[in-house]
N, CA, C and O atoms as a CHARMM CRD file, in Angstrom:
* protein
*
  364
    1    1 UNK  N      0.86100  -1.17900   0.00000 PROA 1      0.00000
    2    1 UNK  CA     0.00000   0.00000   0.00000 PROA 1      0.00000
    3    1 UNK  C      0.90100   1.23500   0.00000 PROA 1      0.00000
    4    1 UNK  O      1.90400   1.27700   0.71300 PROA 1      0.00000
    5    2 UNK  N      0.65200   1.92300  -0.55100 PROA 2      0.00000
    6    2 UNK  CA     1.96800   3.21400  -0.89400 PROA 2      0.00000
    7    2 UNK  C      0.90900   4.42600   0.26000 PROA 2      0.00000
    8    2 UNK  O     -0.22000   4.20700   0.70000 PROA 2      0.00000
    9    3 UNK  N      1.72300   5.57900   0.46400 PROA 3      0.00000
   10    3 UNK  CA     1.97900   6.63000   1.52800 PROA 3      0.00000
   11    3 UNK  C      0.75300   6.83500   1.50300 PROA 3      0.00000
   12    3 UNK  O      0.09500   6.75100   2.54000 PROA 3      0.00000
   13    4 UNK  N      0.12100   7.18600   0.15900 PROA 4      0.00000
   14    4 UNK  CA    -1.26000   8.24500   0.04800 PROA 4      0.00000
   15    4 UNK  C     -2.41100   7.59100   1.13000 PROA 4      0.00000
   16    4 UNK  O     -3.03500   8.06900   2.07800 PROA 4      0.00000
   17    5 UNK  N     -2.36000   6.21000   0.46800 PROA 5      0.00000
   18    5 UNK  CA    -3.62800   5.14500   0.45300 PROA 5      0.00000
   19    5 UNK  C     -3.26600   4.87600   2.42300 PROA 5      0.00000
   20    5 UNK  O     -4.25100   4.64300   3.12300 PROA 5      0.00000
   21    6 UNK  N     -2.16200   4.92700   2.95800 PROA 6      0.00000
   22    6 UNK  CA    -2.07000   4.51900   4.18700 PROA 6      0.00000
   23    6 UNK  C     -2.73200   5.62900   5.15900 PROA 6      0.00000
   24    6 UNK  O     -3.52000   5.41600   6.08100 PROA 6      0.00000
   25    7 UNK  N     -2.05800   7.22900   4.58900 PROA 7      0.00000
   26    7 UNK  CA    -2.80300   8.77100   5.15300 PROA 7      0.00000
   27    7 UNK  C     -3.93400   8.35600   4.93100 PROA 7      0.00000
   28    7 UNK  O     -4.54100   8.17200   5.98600 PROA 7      0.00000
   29    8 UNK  N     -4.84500   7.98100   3.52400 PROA 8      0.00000
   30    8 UNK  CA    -6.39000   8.12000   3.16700 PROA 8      0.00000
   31    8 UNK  C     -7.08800   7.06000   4.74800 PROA 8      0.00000
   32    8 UNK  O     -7.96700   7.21700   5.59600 PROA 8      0.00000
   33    9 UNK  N     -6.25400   6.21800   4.47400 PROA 9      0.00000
   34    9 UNK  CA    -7.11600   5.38600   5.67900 PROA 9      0.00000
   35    9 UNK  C     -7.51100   5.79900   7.24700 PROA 9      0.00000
   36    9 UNK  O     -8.52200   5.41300   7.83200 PROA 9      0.00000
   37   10 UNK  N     -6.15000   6.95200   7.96500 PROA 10     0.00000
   38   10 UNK  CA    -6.12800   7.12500   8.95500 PROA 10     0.00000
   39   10 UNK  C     -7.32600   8.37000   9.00900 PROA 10     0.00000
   40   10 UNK  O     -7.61700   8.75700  10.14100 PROA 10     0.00000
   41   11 UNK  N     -8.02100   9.00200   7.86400 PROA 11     0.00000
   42   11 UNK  CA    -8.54300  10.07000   8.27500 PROA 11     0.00000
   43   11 UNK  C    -10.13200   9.74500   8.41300 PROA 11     0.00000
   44   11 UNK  O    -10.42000   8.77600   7.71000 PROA 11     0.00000
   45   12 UNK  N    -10.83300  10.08200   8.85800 PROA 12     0.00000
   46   12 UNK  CA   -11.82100   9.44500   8.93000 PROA 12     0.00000
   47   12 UNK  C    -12.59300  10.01000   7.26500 PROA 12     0.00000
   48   12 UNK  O    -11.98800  10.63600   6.39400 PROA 12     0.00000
   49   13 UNK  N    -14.21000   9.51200   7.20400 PROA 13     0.00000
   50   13 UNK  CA   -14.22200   9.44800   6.06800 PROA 13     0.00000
   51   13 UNK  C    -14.99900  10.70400   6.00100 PROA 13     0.00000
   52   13 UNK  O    -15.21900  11.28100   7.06600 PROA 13     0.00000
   53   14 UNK  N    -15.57200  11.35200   4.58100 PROA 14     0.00000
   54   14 UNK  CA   -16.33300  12.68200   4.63200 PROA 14     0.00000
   55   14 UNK  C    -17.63400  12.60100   4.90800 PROA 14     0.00000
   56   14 UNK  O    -18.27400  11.55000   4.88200 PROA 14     0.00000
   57   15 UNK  N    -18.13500  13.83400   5.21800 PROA 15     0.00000
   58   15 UNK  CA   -19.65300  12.95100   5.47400 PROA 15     0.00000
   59   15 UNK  C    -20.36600  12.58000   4.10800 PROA 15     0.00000
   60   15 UNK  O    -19.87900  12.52000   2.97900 PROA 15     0.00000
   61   16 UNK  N    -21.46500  12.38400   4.47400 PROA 16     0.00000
   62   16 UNK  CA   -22.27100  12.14100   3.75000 PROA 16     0.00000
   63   16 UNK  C    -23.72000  12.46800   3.56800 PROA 16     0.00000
   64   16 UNK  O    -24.48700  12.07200   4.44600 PROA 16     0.00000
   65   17 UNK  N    -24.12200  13.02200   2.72400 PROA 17     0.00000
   66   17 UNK  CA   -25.66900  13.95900   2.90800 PROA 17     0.00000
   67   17 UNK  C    -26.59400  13.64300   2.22700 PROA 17     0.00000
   68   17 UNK  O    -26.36800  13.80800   1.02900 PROA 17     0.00000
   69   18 UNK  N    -27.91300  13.10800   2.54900 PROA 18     0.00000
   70   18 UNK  CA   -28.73600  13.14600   1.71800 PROA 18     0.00000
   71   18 UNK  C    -29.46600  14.39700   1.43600 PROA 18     0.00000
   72   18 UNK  O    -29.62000  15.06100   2.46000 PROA 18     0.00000
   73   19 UNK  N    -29.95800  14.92400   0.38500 PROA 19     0.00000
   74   19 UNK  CA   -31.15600  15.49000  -0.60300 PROA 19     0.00000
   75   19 UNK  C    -31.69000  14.88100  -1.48900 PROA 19     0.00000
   76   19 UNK  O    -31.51500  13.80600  -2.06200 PROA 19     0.00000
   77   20 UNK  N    -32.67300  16.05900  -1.56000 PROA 20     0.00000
   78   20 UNK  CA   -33.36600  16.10300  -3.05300 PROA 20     0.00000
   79   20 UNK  C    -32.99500  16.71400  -4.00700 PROA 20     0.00000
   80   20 UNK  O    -32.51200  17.84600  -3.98100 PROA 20     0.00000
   81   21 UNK  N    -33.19400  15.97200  -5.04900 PROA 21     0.00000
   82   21 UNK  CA   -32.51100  16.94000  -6.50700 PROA 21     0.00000
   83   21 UNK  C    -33.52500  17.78600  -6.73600 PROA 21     0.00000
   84   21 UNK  O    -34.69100  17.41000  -6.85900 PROA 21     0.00000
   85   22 UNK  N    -33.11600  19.07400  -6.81100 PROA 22     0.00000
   86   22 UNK  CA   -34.59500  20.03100  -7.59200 PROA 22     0.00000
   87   22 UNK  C    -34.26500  20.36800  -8.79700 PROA 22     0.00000
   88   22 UNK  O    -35.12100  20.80100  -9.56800 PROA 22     0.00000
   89   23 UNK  N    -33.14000  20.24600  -9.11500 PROA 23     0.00000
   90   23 UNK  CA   -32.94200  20.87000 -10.91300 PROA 23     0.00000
   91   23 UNK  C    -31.73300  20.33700 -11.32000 PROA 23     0.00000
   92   23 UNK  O    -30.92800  20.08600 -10.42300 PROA 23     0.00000
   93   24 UNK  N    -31.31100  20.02500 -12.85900 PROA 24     0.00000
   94   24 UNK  CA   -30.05900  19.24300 -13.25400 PROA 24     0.00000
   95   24 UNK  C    -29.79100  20.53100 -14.59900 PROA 24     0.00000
   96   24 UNK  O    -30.63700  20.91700 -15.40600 PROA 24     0.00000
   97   25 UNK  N    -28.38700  20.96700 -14.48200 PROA 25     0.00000
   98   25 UNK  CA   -27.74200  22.31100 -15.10500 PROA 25     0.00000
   99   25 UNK  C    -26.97100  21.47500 -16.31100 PROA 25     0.00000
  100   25 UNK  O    -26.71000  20.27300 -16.35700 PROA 25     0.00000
  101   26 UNK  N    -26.67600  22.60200 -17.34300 PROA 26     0.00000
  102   26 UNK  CA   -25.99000  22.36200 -18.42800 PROA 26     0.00000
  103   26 UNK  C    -24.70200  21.55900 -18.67100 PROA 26     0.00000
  104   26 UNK  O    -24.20900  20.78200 -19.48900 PROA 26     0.00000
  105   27 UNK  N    -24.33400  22.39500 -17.09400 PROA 27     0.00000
  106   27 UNK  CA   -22.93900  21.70600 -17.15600 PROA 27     0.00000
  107   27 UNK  C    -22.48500  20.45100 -15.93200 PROA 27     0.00000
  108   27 UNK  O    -21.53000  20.40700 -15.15700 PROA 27     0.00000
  109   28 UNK  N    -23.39400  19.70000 -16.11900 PROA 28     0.00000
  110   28 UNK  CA   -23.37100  18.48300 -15.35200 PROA 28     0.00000
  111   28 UNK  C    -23.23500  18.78700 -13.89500 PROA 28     0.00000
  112   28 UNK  O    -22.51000  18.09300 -13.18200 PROA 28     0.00000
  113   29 UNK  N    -23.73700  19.54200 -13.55100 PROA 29     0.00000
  114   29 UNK  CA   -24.36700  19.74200 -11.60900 PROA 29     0.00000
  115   29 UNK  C    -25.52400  19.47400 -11.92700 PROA 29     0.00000
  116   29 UNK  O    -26.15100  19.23800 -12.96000 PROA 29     0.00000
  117   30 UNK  N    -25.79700  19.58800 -10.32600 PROA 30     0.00000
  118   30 UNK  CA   -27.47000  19.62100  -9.84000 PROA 30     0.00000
  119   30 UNK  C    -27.49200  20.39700  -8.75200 PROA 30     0.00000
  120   30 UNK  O    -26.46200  20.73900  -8.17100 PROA 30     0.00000
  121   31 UNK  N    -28.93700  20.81400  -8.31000 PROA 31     0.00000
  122   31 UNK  CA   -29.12300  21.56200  -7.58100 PROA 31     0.00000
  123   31 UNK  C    -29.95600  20.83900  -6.28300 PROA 31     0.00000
  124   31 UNK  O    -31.08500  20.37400  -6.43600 PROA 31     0.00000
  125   32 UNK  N    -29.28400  20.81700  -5.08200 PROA 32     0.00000
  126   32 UNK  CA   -29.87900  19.80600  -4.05800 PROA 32     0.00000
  127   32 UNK  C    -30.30400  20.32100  -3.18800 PROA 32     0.00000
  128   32 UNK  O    -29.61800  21.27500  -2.82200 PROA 32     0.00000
  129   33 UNK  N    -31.62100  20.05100  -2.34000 PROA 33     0.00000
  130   33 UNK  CA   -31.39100  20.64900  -1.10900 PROA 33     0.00000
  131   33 UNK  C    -31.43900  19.65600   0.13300 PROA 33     0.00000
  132   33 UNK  O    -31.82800  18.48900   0.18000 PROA 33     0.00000
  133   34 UNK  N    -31.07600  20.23900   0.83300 PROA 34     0.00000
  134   34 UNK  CA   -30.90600  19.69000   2.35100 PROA 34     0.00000
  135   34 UNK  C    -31.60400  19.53700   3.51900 PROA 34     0.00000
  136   34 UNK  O    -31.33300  20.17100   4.53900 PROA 34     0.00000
  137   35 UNK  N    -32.81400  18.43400   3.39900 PROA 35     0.00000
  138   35 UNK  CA   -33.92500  18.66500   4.54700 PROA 35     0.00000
  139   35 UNK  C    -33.27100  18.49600   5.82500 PROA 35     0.00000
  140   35 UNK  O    -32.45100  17.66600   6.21800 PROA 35     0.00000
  141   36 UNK  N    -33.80000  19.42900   6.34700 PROA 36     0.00000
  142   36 UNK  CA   -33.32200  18.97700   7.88600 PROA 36     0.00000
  143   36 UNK  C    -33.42500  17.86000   8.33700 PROA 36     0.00000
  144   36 UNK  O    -34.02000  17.14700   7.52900 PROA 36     0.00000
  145   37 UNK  N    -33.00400  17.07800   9.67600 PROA 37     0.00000
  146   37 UNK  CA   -32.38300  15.93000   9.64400 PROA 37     0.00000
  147   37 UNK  C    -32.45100  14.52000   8.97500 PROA 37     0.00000
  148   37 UNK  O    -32.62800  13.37600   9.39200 PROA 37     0.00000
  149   38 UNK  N    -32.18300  15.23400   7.46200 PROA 38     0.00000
  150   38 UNK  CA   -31.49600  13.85000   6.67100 PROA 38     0.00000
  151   38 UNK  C    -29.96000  13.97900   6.69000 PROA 38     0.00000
  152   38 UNK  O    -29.48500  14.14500   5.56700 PROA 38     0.00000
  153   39 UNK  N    -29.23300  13.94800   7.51900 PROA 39     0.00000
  154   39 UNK  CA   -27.97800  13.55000   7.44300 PROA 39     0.00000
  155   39 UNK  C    -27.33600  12.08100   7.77900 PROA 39     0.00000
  156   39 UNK  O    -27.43200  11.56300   8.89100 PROA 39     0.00000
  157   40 UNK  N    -26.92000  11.70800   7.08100 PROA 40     0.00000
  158   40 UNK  CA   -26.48200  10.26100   6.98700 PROA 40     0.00000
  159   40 UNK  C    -25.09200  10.18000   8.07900 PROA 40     0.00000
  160   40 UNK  O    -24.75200   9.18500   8.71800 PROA 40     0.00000
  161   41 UNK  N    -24.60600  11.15700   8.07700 PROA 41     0.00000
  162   41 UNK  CA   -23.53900  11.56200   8.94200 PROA 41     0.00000
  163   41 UNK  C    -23.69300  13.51300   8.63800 PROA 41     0.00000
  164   41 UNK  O    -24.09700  14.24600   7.73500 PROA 41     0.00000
  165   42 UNK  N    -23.12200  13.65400   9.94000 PROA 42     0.00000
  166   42 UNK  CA   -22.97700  15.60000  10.53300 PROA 42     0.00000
  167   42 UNK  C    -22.71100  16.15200   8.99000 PROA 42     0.00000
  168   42 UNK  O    -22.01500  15.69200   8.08400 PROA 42     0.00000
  169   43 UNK  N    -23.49300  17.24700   9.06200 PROA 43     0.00000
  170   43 UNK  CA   -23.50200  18.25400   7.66300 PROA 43     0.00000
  171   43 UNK  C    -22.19700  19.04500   8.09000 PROA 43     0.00000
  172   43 UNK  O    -21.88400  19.29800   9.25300 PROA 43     0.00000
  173   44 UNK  N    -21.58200  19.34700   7.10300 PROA 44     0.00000
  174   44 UNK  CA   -20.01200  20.14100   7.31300 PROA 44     0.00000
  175   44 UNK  C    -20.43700  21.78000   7.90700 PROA 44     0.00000
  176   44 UNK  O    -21.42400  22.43300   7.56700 PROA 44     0.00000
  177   45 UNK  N    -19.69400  22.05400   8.58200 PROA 45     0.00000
  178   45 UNK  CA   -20.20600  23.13100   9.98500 PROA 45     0.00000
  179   45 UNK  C    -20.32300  24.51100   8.55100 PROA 45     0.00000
  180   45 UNK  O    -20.87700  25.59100   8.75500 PROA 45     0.00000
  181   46 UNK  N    -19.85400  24.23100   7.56300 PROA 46     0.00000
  182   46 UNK  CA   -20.40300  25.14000   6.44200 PROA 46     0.00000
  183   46 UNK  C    -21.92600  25.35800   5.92400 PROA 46     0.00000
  184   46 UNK  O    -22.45600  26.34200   5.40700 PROA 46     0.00000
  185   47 UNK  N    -22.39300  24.17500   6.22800 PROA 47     0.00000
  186   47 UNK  CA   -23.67500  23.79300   5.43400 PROA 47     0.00000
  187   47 UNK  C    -24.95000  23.62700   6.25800 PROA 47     0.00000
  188   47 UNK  O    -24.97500  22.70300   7.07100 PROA 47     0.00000
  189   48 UNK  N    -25.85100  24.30600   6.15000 PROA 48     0.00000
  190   48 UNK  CA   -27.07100  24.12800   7.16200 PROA 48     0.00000
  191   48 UNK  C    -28.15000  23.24000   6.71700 PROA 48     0.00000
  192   48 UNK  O    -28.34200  23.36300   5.50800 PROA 48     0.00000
  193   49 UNK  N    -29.06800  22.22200   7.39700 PROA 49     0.00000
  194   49 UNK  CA   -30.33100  21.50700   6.87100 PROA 49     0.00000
  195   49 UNK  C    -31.18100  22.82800   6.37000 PROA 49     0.00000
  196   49 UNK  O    -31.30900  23.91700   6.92900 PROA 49     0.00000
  197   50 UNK  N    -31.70300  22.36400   5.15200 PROA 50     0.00000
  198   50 UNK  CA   -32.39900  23.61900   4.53200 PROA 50     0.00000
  199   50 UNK  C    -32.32500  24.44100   3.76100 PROA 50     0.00000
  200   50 UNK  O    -33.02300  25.38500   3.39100 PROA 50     0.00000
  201   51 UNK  N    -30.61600  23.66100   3.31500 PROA 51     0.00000
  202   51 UNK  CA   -30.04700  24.89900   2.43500 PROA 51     0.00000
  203   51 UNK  C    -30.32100  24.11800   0.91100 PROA 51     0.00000
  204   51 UNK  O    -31.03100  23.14000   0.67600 PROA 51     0.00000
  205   52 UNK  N    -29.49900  24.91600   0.00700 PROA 52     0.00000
  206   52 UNK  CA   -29.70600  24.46300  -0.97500 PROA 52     0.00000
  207   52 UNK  C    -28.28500  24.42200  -1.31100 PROA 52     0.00000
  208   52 UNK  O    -27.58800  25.38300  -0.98500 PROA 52     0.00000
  209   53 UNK  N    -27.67600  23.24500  -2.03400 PROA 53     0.00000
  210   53 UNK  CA   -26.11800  23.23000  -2.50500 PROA 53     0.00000
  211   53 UNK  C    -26.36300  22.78400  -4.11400 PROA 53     0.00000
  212   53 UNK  O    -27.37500  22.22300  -4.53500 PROA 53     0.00000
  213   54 UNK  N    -25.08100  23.20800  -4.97300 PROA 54     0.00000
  214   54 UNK  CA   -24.78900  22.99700  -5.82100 PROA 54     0.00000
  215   54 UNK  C    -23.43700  21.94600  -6.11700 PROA 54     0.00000
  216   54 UNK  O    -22.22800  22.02100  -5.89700 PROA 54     0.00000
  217   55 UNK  N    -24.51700  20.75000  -6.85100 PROA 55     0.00000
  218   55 UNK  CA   -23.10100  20.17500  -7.04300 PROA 55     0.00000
  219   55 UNK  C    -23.00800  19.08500  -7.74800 PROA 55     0.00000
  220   55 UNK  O    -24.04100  18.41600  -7.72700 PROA 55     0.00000
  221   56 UNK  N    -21.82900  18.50000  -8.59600 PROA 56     0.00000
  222   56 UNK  CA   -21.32800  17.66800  -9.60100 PROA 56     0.00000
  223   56 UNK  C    -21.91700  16.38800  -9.77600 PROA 56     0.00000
  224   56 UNK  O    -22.01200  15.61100  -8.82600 PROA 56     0.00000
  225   57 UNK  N    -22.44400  16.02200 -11.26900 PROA 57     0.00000
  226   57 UNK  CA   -23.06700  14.72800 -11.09500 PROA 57     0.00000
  227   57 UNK  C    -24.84900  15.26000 -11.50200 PROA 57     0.00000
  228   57 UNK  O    -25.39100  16.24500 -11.00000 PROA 57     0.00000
  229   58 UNK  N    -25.42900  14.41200 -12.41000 PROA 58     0.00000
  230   58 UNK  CA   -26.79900  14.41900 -12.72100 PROA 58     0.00000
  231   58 UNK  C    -27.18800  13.06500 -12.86000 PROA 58     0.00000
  232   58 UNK  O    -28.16600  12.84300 -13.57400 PROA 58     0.00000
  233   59 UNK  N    -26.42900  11.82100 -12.14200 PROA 59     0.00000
  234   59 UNK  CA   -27.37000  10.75700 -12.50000 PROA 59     0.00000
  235   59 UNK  C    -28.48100  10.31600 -11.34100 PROA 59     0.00000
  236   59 UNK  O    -29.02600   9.21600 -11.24300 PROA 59     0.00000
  237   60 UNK  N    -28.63600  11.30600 -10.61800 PROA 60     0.00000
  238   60 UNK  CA   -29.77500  10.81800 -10.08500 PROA 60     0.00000
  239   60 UNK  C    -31.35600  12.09200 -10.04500 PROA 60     0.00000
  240   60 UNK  O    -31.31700  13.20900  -9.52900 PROA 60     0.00000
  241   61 UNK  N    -32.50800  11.50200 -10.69900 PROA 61     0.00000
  242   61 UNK  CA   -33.42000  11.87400 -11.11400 PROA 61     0.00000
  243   61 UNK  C    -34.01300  13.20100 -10.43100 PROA 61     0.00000
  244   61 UNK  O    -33.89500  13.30200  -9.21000 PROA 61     0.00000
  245   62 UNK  N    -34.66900  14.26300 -11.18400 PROA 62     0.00000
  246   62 UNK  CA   -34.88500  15.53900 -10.36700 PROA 62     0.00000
  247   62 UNK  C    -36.46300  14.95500  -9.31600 PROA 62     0.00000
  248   62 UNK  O    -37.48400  14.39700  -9.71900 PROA 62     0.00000
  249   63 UNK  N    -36.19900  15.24000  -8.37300 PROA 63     0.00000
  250   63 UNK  CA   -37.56200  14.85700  -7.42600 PROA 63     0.00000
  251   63 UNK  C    -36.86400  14.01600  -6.53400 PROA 63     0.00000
  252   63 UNK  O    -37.41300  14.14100  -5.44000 PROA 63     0.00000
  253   64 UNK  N    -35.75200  13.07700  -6.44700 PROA 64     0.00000
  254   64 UNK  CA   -35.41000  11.96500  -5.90100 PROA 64     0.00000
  255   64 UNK  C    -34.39200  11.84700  -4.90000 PROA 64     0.00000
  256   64 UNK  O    -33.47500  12.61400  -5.19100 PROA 64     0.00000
  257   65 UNK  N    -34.22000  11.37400  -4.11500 PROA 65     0.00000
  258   65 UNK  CA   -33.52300  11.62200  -2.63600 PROA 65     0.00000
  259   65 UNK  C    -31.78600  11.01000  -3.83900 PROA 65     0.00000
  260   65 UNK  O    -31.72700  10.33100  -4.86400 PROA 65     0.00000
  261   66 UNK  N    -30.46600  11.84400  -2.81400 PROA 66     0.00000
  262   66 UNK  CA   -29.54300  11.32800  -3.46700 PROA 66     0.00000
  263   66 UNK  C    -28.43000  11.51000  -2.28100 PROA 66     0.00000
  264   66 UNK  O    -28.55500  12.23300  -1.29300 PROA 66     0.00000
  265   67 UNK  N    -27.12800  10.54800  -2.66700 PROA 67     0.00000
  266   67 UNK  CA   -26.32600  10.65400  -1.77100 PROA 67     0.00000
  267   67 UNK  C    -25.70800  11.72900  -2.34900 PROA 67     0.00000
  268   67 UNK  O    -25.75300  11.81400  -3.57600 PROA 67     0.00000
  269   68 UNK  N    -24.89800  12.92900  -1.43900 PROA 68     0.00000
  270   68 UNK  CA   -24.11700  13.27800  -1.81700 PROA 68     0.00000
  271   68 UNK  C    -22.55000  13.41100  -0.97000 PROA 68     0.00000
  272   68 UNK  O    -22.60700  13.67900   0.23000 PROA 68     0.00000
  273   69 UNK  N    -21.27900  13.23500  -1.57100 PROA 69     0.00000
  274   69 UNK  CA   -20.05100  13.28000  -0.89500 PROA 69     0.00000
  275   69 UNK  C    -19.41400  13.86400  -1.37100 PROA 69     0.00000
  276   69 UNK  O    -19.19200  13.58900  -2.55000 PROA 69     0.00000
  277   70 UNK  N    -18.54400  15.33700  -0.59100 PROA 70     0.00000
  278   70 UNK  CA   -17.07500  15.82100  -1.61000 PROA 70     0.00000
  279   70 UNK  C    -17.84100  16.57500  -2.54200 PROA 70     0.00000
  280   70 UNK  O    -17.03200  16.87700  -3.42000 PROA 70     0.00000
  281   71 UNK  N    -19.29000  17.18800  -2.92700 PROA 71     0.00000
  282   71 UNK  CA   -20.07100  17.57100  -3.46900 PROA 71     0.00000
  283   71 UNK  C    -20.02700  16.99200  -4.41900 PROA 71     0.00000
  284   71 UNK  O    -19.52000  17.58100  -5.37400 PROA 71     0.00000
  285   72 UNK  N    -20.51800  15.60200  -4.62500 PROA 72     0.00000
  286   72 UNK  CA   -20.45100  14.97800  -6.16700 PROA 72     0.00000
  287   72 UNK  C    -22.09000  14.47600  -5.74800 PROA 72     0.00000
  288   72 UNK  O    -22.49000  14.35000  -4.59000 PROA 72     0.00000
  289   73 UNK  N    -22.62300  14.31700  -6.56200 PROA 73     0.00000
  290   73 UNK  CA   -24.06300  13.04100  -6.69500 PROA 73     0.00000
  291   73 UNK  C    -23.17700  11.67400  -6.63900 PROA 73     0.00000
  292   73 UNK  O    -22.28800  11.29400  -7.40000 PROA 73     0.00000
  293   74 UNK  N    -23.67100  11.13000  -5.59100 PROA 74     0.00000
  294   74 UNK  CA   -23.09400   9.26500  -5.75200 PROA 74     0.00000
  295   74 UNK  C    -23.88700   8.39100  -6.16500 PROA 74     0.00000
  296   74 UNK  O    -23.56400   7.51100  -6.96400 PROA 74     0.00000
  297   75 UNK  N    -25.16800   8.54900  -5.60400 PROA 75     0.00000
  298   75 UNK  CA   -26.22900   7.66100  -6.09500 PROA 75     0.00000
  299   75 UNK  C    -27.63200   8.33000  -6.01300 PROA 75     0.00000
  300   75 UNK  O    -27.81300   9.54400  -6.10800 PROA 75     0.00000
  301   76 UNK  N    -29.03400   6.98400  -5.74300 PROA 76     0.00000
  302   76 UNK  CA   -30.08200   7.47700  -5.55300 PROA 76     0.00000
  303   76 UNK  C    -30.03500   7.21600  -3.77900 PROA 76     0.00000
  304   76 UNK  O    -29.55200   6.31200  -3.09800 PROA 76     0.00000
  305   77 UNK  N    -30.61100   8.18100  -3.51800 PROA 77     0.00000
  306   77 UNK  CA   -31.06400   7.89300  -1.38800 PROA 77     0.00000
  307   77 UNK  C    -32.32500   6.93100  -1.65800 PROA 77     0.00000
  308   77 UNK  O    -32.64200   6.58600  -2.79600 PROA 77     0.00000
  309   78 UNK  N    -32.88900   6.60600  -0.70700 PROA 78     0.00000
  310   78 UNK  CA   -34.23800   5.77400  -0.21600 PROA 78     0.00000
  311   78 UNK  C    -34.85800   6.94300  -0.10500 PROA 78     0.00000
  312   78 UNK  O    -34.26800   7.93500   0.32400 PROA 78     0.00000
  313   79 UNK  N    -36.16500   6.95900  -0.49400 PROA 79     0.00000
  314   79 UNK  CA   -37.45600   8.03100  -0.47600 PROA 79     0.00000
  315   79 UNK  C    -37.70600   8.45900   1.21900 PROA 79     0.00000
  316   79 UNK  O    -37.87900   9.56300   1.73700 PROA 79     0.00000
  317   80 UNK  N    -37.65000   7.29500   1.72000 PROA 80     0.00000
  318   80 UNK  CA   -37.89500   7.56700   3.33300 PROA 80     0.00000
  319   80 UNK  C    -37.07800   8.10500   4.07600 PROA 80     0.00000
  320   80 UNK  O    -35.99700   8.28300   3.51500 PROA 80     0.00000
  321   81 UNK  N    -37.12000   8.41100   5.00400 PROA 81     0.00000
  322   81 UNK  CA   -36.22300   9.40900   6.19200 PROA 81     0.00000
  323   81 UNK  C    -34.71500   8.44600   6.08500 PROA 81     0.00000
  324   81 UNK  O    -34.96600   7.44100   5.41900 PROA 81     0.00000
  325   82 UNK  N    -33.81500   8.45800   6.36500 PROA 82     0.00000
  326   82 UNK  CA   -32.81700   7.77600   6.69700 PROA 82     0.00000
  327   82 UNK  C    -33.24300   7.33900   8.42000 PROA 82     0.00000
  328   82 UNK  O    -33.86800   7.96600   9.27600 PROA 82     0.00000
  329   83 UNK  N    -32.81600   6.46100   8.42900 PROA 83     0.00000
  330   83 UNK  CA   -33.02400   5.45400  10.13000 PROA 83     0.00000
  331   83 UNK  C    -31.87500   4.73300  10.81400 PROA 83     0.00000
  332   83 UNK  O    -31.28000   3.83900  10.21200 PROA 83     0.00000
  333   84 UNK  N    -31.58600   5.03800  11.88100 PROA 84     0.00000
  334   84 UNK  CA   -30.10600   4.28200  12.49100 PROA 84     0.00000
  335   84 UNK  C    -30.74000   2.97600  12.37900 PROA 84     0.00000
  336   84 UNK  O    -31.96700   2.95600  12.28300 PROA 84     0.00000
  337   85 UNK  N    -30.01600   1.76200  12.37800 PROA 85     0.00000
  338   85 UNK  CA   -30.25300   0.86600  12.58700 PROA 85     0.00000
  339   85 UNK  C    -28.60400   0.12200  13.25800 PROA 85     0.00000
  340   85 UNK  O    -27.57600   0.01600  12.59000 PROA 85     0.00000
  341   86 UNK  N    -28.76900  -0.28300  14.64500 PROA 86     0.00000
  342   86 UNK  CA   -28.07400  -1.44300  15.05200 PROA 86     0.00000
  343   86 UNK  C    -27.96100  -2.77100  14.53600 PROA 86     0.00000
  344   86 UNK  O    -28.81000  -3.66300  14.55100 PROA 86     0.00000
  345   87 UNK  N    -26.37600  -2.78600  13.91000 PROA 87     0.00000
  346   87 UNK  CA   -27.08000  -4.20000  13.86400 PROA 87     0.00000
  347   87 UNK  C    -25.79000  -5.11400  14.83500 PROA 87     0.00000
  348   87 UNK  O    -24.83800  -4.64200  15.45600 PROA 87     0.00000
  349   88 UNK  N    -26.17200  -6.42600  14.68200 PROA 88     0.00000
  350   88 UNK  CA   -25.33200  -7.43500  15.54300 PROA 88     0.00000
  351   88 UNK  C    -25.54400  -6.82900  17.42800 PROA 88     0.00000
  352   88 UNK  O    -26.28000  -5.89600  17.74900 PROA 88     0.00000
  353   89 UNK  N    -24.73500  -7.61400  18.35700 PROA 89     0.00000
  354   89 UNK  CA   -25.18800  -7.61300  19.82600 PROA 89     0.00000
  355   89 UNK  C    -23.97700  -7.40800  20.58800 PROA 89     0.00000
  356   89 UNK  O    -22.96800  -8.03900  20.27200 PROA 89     0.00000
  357   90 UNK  N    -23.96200  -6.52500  21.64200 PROA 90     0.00000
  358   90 UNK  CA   -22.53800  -6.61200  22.37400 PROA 90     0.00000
  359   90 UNK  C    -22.72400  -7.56300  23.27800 PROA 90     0.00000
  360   90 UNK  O    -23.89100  -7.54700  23.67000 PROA 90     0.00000
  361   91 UNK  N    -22.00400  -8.47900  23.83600 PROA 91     0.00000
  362   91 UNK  CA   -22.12000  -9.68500  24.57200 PROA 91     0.00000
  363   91 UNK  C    -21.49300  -9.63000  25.67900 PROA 91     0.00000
  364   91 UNK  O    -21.49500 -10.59800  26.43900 PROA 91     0.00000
């Protein structure tokens, strides 16, 4: 494993945000916004639930919940709230 990939591991990872897509631009963004608590993990102390962000990536459909990381579109989200779920048992 070379230097980069050993640093990449020790840092923890970015968050991760769900929205909704409300609009897809010319130049391959979209326009998302940020319901309040859909965070999949903590919104970056830049970014408030409610806001609206711009950012890279149109493959996921305008109306439709989406991941976003690093401001890219990653995928589609689940329509429903995001939900902790435990899994496995401490013994």
């Amino acid at each position: 494993m070379n230097l980069f990939k050993r640093l990449q591991a020790l840092l923890p990872a970015p968050p991760v945000l769900v929205g909704r897509v409300l609009a897809h631009h010319d130049d391959d963004t979209s326009t998302v916004s940020l319901p309040a608590g859909q965070a999949v993990a903590a919104y970056d102390g830049q970014l408030q639930s409610g806001s609206l962000i711009r950012v890279r990536g149109r493959n996921v459909a305008v109306g439709q919940n989406a991941f976003v990381r690093d401001g890219v579109v990653e995928s589609q989200a689940p329509d429903v709230e995001p939900i902790e779920i435990t899994v496995g048992r401490v013994v």
